[in-house]
C-alpha positions in Angstrom: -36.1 23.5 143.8 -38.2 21.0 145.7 -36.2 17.9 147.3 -36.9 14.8 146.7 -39.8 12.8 149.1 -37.7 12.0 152.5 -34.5 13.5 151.5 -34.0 16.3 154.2 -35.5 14.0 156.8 -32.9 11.3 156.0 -30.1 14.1 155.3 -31.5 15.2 159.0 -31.0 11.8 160.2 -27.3 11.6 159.1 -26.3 14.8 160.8 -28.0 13.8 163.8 -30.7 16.5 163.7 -33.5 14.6 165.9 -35.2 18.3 166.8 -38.1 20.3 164.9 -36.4 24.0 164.0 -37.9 25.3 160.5 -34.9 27.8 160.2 -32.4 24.3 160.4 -35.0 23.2 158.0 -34.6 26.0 155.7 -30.9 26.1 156.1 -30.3 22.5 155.0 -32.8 22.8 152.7 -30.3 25.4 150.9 -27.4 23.1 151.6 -29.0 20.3 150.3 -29.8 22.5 147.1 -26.7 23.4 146.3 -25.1 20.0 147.0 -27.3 18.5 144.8 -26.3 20.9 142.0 -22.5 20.6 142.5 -22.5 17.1 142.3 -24.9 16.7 139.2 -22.3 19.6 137.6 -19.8 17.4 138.8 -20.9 14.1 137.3 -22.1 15.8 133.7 -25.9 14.2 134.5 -28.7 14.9 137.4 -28.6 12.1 139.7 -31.0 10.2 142.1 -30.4 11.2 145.4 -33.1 8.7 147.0 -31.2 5.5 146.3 -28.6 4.6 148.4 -25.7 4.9 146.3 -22.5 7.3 145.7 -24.0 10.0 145.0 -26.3 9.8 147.8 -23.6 9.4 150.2 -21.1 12.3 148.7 -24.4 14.7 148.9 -24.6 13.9 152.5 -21.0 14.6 153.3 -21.3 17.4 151.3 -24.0 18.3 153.6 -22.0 17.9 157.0 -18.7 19.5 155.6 -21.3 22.4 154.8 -23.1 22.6 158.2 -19.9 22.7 159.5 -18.5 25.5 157.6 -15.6 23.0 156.4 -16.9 23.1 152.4 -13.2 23.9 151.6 -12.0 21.0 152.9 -14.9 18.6 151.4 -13.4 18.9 148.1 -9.5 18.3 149.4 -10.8 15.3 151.4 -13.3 13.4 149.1 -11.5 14.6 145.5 -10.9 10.7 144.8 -14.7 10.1 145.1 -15.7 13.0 143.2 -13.4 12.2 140.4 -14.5 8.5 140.3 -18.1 9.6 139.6 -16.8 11.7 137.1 -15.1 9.1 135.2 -17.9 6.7 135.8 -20.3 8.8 134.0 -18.5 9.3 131.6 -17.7 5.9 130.7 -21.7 5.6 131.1 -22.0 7.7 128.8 -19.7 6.6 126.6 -20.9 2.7 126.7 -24.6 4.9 125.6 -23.6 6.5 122.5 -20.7 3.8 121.4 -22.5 0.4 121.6 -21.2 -2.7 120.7 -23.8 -4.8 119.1 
């Protein structure tokens, strides 16, 4: 999977990762991967990562519960969140294929 333009520099940037390492790059590159695949499962629909919005911000959280090997307790600590995007999308979805005019 290639990221998006900017993401692992900006995903960098949040963890305060101001150093060159191409195995760090790799690594996050991994995490960033599989965040974005948890949260797309998650919400029932790929979303954009490169706008600064919820799902933007749970994939970088995801991203520093992951670096710290705390994964476990990502998905005690931001259930609420995760669960809101759920239900958004699906009322999104819902609005999409039930319109009212």
């Amino acid at each position: 999977m290639t990221l998006p333009e900017g993401l692992l520099t900006d995903v960098k940037n949040y963890l305060d990762i101001t150093w060159t390492d191409s195995d760090i790059d790799s690594k996050l590159t991994g995490i960033i991967t599989r965040g974005t695949k948890y949260i797309d499962r998650i919400a029932g629909v790929e979303q954009d990562y490169t706008e600064e919005n919820k799902p933007r911000e749970l994939l970088f959280d995801y991203c520093r519960y992951a670096r710290s090997n705390a994964l476990d307790q990502f998905k005690i600590n931001y259930l609420h969140e995760i669960l809101a995007l759920q239900m958004d999308k699906e009322v999104e979805q819902y609005e999409i294929d039930n319109p009212t005019t």
